[in-house]
Structure formats: structure tokens, C-alpha cells
C-alpha positions as CSV (number, residue, x, y, z in Angstrom):
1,X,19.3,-43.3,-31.8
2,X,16.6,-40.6,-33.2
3,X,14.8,-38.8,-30.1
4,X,11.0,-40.3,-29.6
5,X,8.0,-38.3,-28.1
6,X,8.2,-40.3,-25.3
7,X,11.8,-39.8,-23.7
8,X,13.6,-36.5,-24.1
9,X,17.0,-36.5,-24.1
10,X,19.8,-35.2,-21.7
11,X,21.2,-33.2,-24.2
12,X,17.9,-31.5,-24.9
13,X,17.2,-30.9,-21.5
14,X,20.6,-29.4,-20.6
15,X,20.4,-26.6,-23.7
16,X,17.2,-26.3,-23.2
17,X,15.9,-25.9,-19.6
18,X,18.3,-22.6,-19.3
19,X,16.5,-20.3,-21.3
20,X,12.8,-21.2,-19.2
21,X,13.0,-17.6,-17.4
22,X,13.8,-15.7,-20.6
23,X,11.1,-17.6,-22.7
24,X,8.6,-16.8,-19.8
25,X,9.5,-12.6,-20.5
26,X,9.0,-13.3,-23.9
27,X,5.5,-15.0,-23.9
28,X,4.8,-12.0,-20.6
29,X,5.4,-9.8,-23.7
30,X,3.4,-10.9,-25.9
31,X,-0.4,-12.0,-23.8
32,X,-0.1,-9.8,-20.8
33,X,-0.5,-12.6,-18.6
34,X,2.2,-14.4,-16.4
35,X,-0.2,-17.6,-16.1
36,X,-0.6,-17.9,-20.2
37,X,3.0,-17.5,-19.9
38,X,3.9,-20.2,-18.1
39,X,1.2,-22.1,-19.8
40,X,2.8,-21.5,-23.6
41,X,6.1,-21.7,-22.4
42,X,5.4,-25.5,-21.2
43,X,3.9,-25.9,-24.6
44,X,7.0,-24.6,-26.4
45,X,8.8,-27.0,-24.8
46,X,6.7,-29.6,-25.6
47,X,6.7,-28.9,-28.9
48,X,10.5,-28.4,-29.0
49,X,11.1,-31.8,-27.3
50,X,8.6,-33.8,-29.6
51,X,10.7,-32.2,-32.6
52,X,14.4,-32.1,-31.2
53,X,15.2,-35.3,-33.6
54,X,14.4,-32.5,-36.5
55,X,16.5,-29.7,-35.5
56,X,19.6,-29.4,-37.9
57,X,21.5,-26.8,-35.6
58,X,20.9,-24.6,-38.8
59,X,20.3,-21.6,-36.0
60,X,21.1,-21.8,-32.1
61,X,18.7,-23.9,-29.8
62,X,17.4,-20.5,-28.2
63,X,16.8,-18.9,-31.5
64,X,15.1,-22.6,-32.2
65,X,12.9,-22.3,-28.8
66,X,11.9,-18.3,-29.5
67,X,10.8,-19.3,-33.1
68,X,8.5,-22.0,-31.1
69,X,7.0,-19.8,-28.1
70,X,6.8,-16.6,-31.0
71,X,4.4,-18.9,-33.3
72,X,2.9,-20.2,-30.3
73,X,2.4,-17.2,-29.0
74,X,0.7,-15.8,-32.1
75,X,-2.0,-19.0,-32.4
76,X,-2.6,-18.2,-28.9
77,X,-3.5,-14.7,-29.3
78,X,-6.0,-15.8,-32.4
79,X,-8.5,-17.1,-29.2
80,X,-7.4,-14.3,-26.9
81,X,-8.4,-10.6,-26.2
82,X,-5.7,-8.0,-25.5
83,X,-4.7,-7.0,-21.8
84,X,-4.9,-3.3,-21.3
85,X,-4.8,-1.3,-17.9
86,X,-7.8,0.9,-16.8
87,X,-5.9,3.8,-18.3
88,X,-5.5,2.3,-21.2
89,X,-9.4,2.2,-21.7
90,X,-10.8,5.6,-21.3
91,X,-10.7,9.0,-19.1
92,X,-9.6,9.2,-15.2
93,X,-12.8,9.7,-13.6
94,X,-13.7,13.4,-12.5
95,X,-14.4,12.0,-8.8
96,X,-14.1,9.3,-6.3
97,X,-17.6,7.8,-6.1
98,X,-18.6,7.3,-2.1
99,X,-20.4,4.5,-3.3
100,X,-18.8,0.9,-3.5
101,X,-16.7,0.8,-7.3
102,X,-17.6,-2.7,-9.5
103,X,-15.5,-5.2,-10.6
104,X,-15.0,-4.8,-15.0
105,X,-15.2,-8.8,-14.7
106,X,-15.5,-9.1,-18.3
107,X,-12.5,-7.7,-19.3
108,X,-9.1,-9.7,-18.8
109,X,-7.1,-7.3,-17.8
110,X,-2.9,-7.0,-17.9
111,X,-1.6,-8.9,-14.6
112,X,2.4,-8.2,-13.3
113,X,5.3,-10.6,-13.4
114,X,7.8,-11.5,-10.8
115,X,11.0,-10.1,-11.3
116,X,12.2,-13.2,-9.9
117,X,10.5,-15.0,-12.7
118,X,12.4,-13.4,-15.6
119,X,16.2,-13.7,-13.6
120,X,17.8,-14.8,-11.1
121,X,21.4,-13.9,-9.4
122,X,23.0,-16.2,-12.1
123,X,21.6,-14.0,-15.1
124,X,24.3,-11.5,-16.5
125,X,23.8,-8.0,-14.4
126,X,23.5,-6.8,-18.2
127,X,20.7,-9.1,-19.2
128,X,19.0,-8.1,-16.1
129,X,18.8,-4.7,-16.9
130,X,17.6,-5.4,-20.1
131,X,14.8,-7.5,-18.7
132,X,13.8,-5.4,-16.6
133,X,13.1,-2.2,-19.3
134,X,11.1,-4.9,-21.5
135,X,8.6,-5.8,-18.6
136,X,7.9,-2.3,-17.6
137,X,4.3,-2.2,-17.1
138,X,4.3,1.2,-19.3
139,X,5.6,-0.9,-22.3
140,X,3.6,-4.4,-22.1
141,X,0.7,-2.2,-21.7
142,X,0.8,-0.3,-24.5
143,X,2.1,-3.9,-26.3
144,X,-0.9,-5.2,-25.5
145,X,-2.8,-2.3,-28.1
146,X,-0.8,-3.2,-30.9
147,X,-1.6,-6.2,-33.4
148,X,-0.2,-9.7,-32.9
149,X,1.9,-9.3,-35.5
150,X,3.2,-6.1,-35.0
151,X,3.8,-7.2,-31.2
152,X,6.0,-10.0,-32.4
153,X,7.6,-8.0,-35.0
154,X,9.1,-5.0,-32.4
155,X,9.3,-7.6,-29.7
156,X,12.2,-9.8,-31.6
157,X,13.1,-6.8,-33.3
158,X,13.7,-4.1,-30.6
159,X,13.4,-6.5,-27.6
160,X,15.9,-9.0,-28.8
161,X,18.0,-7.3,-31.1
162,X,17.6,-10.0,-34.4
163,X,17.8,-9.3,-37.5
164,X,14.9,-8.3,-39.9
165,X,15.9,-11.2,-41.9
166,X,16.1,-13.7,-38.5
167,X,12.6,-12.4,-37.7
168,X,11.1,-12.7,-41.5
169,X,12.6,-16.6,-41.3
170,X,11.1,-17.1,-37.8
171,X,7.5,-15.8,-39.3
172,X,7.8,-16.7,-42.7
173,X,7.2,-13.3,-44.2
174,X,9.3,-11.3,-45.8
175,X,12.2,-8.8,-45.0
176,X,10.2,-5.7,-46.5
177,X,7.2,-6.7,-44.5
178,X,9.2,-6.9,-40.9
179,X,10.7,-3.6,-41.7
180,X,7.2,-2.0,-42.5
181,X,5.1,-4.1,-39.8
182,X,8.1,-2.6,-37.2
183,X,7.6,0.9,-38.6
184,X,3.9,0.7,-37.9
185,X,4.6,-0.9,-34.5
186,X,7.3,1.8,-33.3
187,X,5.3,4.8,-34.1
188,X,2.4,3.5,-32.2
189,X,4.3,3.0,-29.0
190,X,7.0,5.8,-29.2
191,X,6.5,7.3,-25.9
192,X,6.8,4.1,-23.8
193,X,9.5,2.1,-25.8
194,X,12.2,1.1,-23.4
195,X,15.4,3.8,-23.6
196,X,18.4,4.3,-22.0
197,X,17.0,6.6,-19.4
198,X,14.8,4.2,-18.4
199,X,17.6,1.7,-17.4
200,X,16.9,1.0,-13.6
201,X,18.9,3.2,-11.5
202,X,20.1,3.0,-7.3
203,X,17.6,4.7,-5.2
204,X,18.6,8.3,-4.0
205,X,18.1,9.6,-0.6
206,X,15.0,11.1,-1.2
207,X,13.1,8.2,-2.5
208,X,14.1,6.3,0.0
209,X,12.6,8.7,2.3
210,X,9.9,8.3,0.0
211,X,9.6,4.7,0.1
212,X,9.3,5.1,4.1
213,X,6.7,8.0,3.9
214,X,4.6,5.6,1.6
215,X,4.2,2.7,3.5
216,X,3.9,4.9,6.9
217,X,1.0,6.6,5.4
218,X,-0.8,3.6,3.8
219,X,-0.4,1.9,7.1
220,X,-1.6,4.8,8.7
221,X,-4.4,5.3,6.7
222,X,-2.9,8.9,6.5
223,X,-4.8,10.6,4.1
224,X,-3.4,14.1,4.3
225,X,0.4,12.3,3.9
226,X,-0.9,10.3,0.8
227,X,-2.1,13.5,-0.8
228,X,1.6,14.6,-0.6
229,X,3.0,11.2,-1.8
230,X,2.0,11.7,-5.6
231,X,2.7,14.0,-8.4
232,X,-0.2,16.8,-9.7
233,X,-0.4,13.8,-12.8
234,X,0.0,11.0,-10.7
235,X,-2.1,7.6,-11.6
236,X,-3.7,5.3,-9.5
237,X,-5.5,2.4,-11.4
238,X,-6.6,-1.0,-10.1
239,X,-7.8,-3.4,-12.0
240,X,-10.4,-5.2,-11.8
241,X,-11.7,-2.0,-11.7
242,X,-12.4,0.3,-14.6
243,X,-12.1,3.3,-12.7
244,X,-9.2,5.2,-12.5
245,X,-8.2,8.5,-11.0
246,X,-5.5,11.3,-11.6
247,X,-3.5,13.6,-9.0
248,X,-2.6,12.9,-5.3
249,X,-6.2,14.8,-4.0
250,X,-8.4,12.2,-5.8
251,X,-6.0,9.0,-5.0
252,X,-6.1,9.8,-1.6
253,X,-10.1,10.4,-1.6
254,X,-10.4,6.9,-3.4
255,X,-8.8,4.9,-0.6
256,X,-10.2,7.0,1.9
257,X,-13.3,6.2,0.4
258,X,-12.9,2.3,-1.3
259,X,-10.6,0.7,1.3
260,X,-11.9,-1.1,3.4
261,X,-9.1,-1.3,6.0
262,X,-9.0,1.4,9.0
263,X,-6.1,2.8,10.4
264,X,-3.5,0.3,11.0
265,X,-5.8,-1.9,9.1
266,X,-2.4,-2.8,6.4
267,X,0.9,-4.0,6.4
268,X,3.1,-3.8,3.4
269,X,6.0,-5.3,2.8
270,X,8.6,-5.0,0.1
271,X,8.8,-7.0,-3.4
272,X,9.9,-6.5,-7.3
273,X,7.9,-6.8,-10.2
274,X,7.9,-6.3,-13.5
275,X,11.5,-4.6,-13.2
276,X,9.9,-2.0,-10.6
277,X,9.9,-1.1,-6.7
278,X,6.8,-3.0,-5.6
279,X,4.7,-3.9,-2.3
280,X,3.1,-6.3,-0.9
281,X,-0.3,-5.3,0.7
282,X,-1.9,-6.9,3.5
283,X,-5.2,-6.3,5.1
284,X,-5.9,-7.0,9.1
285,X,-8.8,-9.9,9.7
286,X,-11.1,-9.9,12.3
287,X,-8.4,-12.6,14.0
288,X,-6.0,-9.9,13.4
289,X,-3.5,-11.6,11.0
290,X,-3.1,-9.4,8.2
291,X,-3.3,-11.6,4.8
292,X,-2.9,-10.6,1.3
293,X,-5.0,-8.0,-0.3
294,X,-3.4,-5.9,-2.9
295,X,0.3,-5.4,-5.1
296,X,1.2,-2.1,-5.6
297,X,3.7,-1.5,-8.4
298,X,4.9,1.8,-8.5
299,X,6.9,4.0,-10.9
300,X,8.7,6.7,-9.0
301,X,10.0,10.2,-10.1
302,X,12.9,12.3,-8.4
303,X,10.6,13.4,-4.7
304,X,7.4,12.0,-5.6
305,X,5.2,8.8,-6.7
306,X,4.2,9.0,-10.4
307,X,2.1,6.1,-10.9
308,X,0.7,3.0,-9.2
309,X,-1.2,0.0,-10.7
310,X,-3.1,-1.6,-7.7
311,X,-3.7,-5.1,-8.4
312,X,-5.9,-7.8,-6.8
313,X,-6.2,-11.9,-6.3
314,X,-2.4,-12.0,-6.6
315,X,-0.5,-14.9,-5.6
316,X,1.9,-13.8,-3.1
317,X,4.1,-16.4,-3.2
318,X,5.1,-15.6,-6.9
319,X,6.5,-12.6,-5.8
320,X,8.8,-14.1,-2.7
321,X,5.9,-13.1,-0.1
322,X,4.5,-14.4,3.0
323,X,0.9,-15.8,3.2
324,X,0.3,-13.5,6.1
325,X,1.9,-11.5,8.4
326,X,1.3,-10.9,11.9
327,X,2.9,-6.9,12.8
């Protein structure tokens, strides 16, 4: 019996519905934005179910469903402005205004991912890894600065390991123009392209200790400590906001200066996101239940912090967190 639009069948569903987490990445990849992802990836399945009668096995159902959330992806983007970081928009600023920062409403800015949206414990440990390097905040970042096009191209390319010939099919162009659109794409975003030194790696000793210090001091309010927390390049960004600063002096001026919690005024707790070491930040109310007020996803070196992307108006519960704590 040919499949309708109006009852999918068990056979779909069961090859299907396994690949959700890894369609969500993909779609992360290519808007920036875990809510469009879930959002095309419902669509893609959709589409995929009202066309299942269609499919002629002539590839695998997953190459079938990346073919679907890749066009997808693109019409999206034809409505749709890229996602960039602060950083990604201008110069840190020279200093930390005492005045209140503003909100850059009108730009839609990147947002993080769950790590727990991308795998789970029944993902190969190998995939994981994998996963993890392609949602780096570093790379969908500078993703987000290439062309549509070009983003697709280096994504099912470099990302996903097809063939130039797989990916001209999937966009209907032609082999010569998926090897030139992925030269383009490569040389624009050398320096953050996932490598093997970027593979996640077991926390030593000292950043541990790190780890500790950092959520001391931010609990603490400790600006001195949070001074000593970052590298002499260090970046803090956090958008909404357009400003950014550079170096462990300035980051600990701007939430002496911006936050509005007081000593003991936060509690953070630990979570993952995109593939990184991430907290959980919670500001005390006047009822004194702390509820949620910030992410911090943080790229660490060897003894210090190297980077941190503040985010705000997360939902928590994404990212396995409580909706308040109490100590």
C-alpha cells in the first residue's frame, strides 16, 4: 500500500526517528540557532514523511534525510541573517564603561546547543567526539560569516566526510563547483576548522583546580581572583551585548562593574554545551532563591581560561539544569 500524507509508516519511523540528534547538529551548523534547528528539523521530517512513498533507496535513508534538512536549510537562510558573536563584529572595547551596557536587540545573534541535544550515551564514543569538534562555538561562529552555499558545501564536505560528487547530487551543482565553493569556504575559516588537536581531552589537575577557582571567585564576586583566572588575550563576550572586552584586568572590571549580583549574589553549577565545559549561572532574588541568569561556555588552555561567551534568556532546562537553586 503506497504511504499517504496522512499516516506515516512504522518502517519510516523506525529508520528515521534515530538520526533526530544528528539532523539537529547539522541544521545548529548551518543557522546558528538551536530553536530554528529544531524547527527545520521537524520540517525535514515532514517533508521526508509526505515523500517516503518516493524514495527508491537509490542512497541510504540518512543521506535521504541530510539532502532534506541541507535544502531546507538553505531556503531558510534566503529569509535569515547570519549569527555572529560580539567578536565576530568589531574591536574589544578599550574599557569597561561604569555606565549600564545596551542590549544590540536588533542583531540575532549565535545562541549554544546542548550537548545533550546532539548525543546521548547510546551514540558511538567516536561520533561523540566528532560532534563535539563540529559544534565548537569557534567554528559555527565563524560558519556563520561564510555564504549559504559555501556553509553547506564544507559542512557535508569536511563535517560529514561525503563525497564531492554525494554533495554536487544533494545540491544539484556540479563536482567542479563543490570542489571550488569548498576551496573558497576552507581558506576563509582555516584557523578555526575542527583538527585533531582539538579532539576533547580529560581534564588535568590543574584545570580542575581551575574549574574550582572559577566558580569560587564568581561566587565570590572575587575580583582580584577573576583577574588571575584568564589569559593576557582572554575574551569575554556576551551577547545581547555588542560589547566585548580582552585580558583578565578588563573582564574582571566589566562584572565588577555590569553585574548586578553582590558577593554571594551567584551560584553556578556545572553543564556541557556545544562540546565544551560549561556553567550554569544563577542570580540570588530578593526571596533569596537564586534563578537563572547567565551560561558561561568556556574554552580552557593548560592553567588558565581563554575565552568565555556569556549568554542570556537561556532555557535551563535544555542544558539538564534546575529552575532555581536554593545554596
Amino acid at each position: 500500500m503506497p504511504v499517504t500524507s496522512t499516516a506515516p509508516t512504522d518502517d519510516f519511523v523506525a529508520q528515521a526517528d534515530s538520526y533526530r540528534r544528528e539532523l539537529i547538529a547539522h541544521c545548529y551548523r548551518m543557522l546558528g540557532s538551536l530553536q530554528d534547528a529544531e524547527d527545520l528539523v521537524q520540517e525535514t521530517y515532514l517533508k521526508a514523511w509526505r515523500s517516503y512513498d518516493r524514495f527508491e533507496g537509490r542512497s541510504s535513508v540518512r543521506t535521504w534525510l541530510y539532502k532534506i534538512a541541507t535544502t531546507t536549510c538553505l531556503t531558510a537562510l534566503e529569509s535569515r541573517k547570519r549569527r555572529p558573536l560580539p567578536s565576530g563584529l568589531g574591536a574589544p572595547a578599550d574599557d569597561v564603561p561604569h555606565e549600564k551596557v545596551v542590549e544590540s536587540g536588533e542583531v540575532p545573534w549565535l545562541q549554544p546547543i546542548p550537548d545533550g541535544m546532539i548525543a546521548d550515551t547510546a551514540t558511538d564514543p567516536a561520533s561523540i567526539v566528532g560532534l563535539r569538534e563540529s559544534t565548537r562555538l569557534a567554528f559555527i561562529a565563524a560558519l556563520q560569516h561564510l555564504p549559504a552555499r559555501q556553509r553547506a558545501v564544507l559542512i557535508l564536505r569536511d563535517v560529514l566526510k561525503w563525497r564531492a560528487a554525494e554533495v554536487a547530487s544533494a545540491l544539484e551543482i556540479s563536482t567542479a563547483a563543490v570542489n571550488s565553493v569548498l576551496q573558497r569556504a576552507r581558506a576563509q575559516i582555516a584557523d578555526v576548522s575542527p583538527t585533531e588537536e582539538d579532539r576533547p581531552q580529560p581534564l588535568t589537575a590543574e584545570q580542575e583546580r581551575l574549574l574550582e577557582r572559577y566558580v569560587a571567585a564568581f561566587e565570590a564576586k572575587d575580583v582580584s581572583t577573576i583577574v588571575d583566572l584568564f589569559t593576557a588575550e582572554a575574551v569575554w563576550e556576551m551577547p545581547p551585548f555588542r560589547l566585548w572586552v580582552r585580558g583578565g584586568e578588563r573582564i574582571a572590571q566589566l562584572n565588577a562593574r555590569q553585574c548586578p549580583a553582590g558577593p554571594d549574589g551567584l551560584r553556578l553549577r556545572h553543564t556541557r554545551a556545544n562540546g565544551q565545559l560549561a556553567f550554569g549561572v544563577y542570580i540570588r532574588g530578593e526571596d533569596d532563591v537564586f534563578r537563572p541568569f547567565q551560561l558561561h561556555v568556556l574554552e580552557l588552555g593548560d592553567t588558565r581560561v581563554e575565552h568565555v561567551v556569556c549568554f542570556f534568556d537561556v532555557d535551563f532546562a535544555k542544558f539538564g539544569l534546575p529552575d532555581s537553586v536554593t545554596d
